[in-house]
N, C-alpha and C positions, 0 to 999 in steps of 0.2 A: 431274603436271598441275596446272596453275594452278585455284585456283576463281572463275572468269571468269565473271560472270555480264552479256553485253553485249548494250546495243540499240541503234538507229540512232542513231549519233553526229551531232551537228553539231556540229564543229570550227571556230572561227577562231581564229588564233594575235596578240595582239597584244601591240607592248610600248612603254612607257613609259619614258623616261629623264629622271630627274629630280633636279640637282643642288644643292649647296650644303642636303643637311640631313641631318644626323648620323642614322645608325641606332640602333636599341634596344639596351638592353645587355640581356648575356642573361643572365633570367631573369626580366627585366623584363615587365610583362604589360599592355602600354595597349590598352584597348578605344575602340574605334571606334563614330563617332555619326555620322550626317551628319543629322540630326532637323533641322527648322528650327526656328524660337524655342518653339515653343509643342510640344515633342515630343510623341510621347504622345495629344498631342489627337483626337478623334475630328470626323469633318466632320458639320457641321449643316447637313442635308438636308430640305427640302420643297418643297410648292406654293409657289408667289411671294408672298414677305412671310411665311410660317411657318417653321418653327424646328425643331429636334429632332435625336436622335441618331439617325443611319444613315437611310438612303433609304425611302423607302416602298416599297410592293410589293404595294396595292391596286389595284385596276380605276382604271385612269383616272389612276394616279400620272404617268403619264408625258408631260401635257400641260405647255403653255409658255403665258407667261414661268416662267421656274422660276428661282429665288434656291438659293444650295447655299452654306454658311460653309467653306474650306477649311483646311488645317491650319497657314495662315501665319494666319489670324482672317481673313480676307479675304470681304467676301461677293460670289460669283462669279454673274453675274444673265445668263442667257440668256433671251434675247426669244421666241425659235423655237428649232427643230430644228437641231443645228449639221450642215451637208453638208460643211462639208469641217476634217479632225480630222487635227491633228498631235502624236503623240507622241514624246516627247525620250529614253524609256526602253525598254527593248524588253518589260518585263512588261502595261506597259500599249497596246504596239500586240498581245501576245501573248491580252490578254485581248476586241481589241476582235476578233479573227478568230474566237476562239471563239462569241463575241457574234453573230459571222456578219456583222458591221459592217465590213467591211475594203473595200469601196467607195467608203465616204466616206473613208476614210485619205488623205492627201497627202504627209505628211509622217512620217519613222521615221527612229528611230537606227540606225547599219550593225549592231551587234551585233542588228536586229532580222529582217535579211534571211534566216536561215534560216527563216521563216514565207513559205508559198507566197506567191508573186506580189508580196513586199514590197520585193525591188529594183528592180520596175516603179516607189516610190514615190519622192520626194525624199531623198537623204539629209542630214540634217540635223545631224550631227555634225563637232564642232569635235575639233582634237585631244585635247582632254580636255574632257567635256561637251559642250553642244548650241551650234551656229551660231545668234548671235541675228540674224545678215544672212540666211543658208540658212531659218531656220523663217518668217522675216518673207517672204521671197520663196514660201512655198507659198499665201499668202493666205489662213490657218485661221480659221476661225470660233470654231473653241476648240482649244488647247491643251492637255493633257493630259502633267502633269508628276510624277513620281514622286518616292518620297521623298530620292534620291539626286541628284535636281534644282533643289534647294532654293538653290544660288549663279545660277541661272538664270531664276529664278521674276521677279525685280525688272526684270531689264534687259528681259526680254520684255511686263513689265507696262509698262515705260515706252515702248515704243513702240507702244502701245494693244493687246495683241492679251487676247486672255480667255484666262486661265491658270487651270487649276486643280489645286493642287499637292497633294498625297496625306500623309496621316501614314503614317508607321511602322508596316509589317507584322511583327507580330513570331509568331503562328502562324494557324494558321488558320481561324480567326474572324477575323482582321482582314482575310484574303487574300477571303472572302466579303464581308464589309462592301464592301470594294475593286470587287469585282465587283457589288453592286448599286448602289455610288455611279456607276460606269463607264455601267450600264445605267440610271442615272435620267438623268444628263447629256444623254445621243445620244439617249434614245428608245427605249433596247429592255428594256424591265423585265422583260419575259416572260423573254427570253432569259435574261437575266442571273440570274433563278430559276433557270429551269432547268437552268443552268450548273451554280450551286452544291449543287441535287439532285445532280446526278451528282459534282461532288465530295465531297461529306460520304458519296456510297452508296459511292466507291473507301475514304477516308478507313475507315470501319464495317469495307471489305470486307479491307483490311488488318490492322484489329486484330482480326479474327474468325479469319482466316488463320492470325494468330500465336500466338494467343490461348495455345496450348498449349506451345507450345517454348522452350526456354531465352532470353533475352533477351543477345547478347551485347556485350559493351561496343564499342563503333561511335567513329571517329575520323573527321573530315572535313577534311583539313588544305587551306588556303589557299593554301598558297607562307608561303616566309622565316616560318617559326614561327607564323604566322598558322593559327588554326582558328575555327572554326565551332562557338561555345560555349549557353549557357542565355540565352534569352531574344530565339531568332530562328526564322525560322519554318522553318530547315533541321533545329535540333531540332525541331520541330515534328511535321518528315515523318520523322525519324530515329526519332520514340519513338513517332508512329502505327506505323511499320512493324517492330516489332517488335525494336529495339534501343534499349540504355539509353548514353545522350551521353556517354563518355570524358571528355568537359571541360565538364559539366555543375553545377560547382562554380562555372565563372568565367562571366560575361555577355558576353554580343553574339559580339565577333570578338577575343577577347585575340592576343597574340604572346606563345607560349610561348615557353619554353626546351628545350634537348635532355631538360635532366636533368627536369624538370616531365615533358614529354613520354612518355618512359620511365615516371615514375610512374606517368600516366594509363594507361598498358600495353595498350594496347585490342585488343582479339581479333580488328577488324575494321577493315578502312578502304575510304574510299569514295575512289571515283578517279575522274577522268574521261576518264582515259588508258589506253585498253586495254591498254598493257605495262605499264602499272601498275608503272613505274621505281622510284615514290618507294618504295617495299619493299624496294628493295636500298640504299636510302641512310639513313644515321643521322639523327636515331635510329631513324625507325622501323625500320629492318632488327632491331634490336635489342628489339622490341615482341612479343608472341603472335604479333599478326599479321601483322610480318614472318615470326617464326620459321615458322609455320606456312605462309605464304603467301596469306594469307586478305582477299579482298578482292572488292570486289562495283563494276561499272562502270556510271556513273550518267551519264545526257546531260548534257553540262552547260547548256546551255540551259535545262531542263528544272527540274536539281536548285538551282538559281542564281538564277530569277526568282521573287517570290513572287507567283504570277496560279495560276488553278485547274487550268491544264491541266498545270502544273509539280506540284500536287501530287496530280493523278490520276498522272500516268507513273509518278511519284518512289516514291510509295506502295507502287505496283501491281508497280514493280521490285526494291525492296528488300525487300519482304513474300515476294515469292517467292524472292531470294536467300536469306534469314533459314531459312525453311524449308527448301529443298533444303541449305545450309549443314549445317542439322541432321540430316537425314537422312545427309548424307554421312558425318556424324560420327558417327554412329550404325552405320552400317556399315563405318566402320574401327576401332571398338570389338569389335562382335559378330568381325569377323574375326582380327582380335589375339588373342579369344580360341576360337578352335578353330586355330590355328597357321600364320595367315594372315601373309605376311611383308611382305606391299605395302600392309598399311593401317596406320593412324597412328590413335592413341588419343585426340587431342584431337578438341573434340566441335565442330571448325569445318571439318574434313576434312585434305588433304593437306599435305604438309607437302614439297614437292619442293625439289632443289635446284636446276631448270633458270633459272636467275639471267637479265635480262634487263641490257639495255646501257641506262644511265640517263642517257647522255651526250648534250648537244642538248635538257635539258628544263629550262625557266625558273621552273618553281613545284612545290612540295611537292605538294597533292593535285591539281590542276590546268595539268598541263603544256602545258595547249592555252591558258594563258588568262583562260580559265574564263567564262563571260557572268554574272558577277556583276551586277547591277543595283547596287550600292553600298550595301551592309550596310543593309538596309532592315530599318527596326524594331529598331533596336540601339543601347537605351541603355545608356552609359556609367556611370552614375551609381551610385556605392553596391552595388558588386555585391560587398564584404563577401570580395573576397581579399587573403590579404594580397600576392598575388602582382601584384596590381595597382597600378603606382606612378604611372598618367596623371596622378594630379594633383599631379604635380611642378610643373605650374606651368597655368595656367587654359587648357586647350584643348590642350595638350601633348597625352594619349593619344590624342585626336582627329585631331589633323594627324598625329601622327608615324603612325599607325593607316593613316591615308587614304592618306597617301605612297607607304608602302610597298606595298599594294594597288595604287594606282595604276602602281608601277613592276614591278608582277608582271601589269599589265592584267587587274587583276580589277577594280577598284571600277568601272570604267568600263561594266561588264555587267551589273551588279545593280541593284533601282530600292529 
């Protein structure tokens, strides 16, 4: 039996064709950035004419006109309350429902419509990024741009509408910041507390969870070599819930290789495909966690956007994979030895041979997809392998990075 650990999927399948640019050579490792100029940067947040790092979250923060600096240096100045809010990304229309703000919404990206009542909304997506005709026809007050939105942020600024574009989530502390910037903007600061109480109590209740069991090395593969490396907020949720990053050496989103791949050898992989294909395809067939069959299935909606409610599920799902993991493996130990012939001794559980059919799936861990928001919070810079050769030439790892996501319709789902 498979070790299938699955919750309510939302699936959409999309794809991208995109020609005239050479692919990676393998072995080659360019990481992916879509940061805008000032990466990294944090938004400078207060009452109108003040200044400072991250929102407030006193009584009374959340009166207008309110000035907010966003992460292009842009200072973003609402008069009043904005009523009607469109977002280009789906974490940040994902964060305004939890906010309990989905009222004022007008406007969402398609990859946002598995959020109740959000294809009642406009959709506002171009074939690749946001319609600057579609967002301008919902009439927003404000705008609401992710960091994966950053080629979008100008043309929208130049037809006057109020844009405010997001740095780089890279764990989660920055996915909070995110959420009390969201709630200073609209008006809802309480909320947007409260929000992130209940994330940081999942966030605790995870690493309390695991606190005791073996940690084992965890893989999140992107499609075409692409993973999910140090220094994004999927590690993030990866090493709150009780496993340690297989590709934790390298930053952001590298493009491994097979033979790299195989090194990293991880015990575990995350999937978003309940057959969980990619485990009978190279390399990873050829991994622990092929061998063993060891794999844990994550929403992708969920594992893909960085907003709070992505890393309650994410948390709350893998923490308890991790653990039953352990147990199972513990009891095909104990029965190996008293001359138990149907357990397996490795400590991540079964190890069947019932092989599924991998054929019809377009991405490595992500055969649906994936609602990636666009490597949010993934710098490229100085990540100190040598496996990484992006700066072959100035922006190289960047585009060839982005390309190839895009033609696996991942970058297009992540903010």
């Amino acid at each position: 039996m498979r070790n299938s650990f699955a919750i309510a999927m939302a699936v959409l399948v999309t794809t991208a064709l995109i020609g005239g640019v050479a692919g990676t050579v393998a072995g080659a490792q360019p990481t992916i950035s879509t940061d805008g100029p000032t990466a990294g940067a944090q938004p400078a947040v207060g009452a109108a004419g003040a200044t400072g790092t991250g929102p407030a979250q006193t009584d009374g923060a959340c009166g207008y006109p309110f000035n907010a600096t966003d992460a292009t240096g842009e200072t973003v100045t609402l008069e009043e309350r904005p009523e009607r809010i469109t977002t280009i990304n789906p974490s940040a229309a994902q964060t305004l429902w939890e906010l309990g703000e989905q009222d004022r919404v007008v406007g969402v990206s398609q990859f946002a419509f598995y959020l109740d009542g959000a294809e009642e909304r406009a959709n506002v997506s171009a074939e690749f990024g946001a319609s600057v005709e579609r967002v301008v026809d919902t009439e927003p007050d404000l705008v609401l741009a992710p960091n994966s939105s950053a080629a979008d942020v100008e043309p929208l600024r130049e037809q006057g509408l109020t844009v405010y574009h997001f740095p780089a989530a890279t764990d989660v502390e920055d996915i909070a910041e995110k959420t009390e910037t969201i709630g200073r903007l609209v008006g809802a600061c309480d909320a947007a507390a409260e929000t992130n109480e209940e994330m940081y109590d999942a966030v605790d209740a995870a690493e309390e969870r695991t606190a005791d069991v073996d940690r084992p090395a965890a893989l999140y593969p992107l499609g075409g070599g692409y993973v999910a490396a140090n220094n994004t907020f999927i590690d993030a949720i990866m090493t709150a819930s009780g496993t340690d990053n297989a590709a934790a050496e390298y930053r952001a989103y590298p493009q491994l290789s097979d033979e790299v791949i195989l090194q990293t050898d991880p015990e575990l992989i995350l999937v978003t495909d309940p057959e969980a294909a990619i485990l009978e395809r190279e390399p990873y067939a050829s991994t622990t966690a092929g061998a063993e069959d060891s794999y844990v299935v994550m929403n992708a909606d969920y594992l893909n956007q960085p907003a709070p409610r992505s890393v309650i599920e994410s948390t709350t799902t893998l923490s308890n994979a991790v653990v039953e993991l352990q147990e199972e493996g513990s009891e095909s130990t104990e029965g190996a030895g008293d001359g138990s012939t149907d357990g397996d001794s490795s400590e991540d559980g079964d190890s069947s041979g019932d092989g599924e059919s991998s054929e019809g799936d377009t991405s490595d861990g992500s055969d649906d997809g994936s609602s990636t928001d666009g490597a949010d919070g993934n710098a490229s810079d100085g990540d100190g392998s040598d496996e990484n050769t992006g700066d072959s030439a100035p922006g190289f790892g960047v585009v060839a990075a982005a390309l190839a996501l895009l033609a696996t319709g991942l970058l297009a789902r992540r903010d």
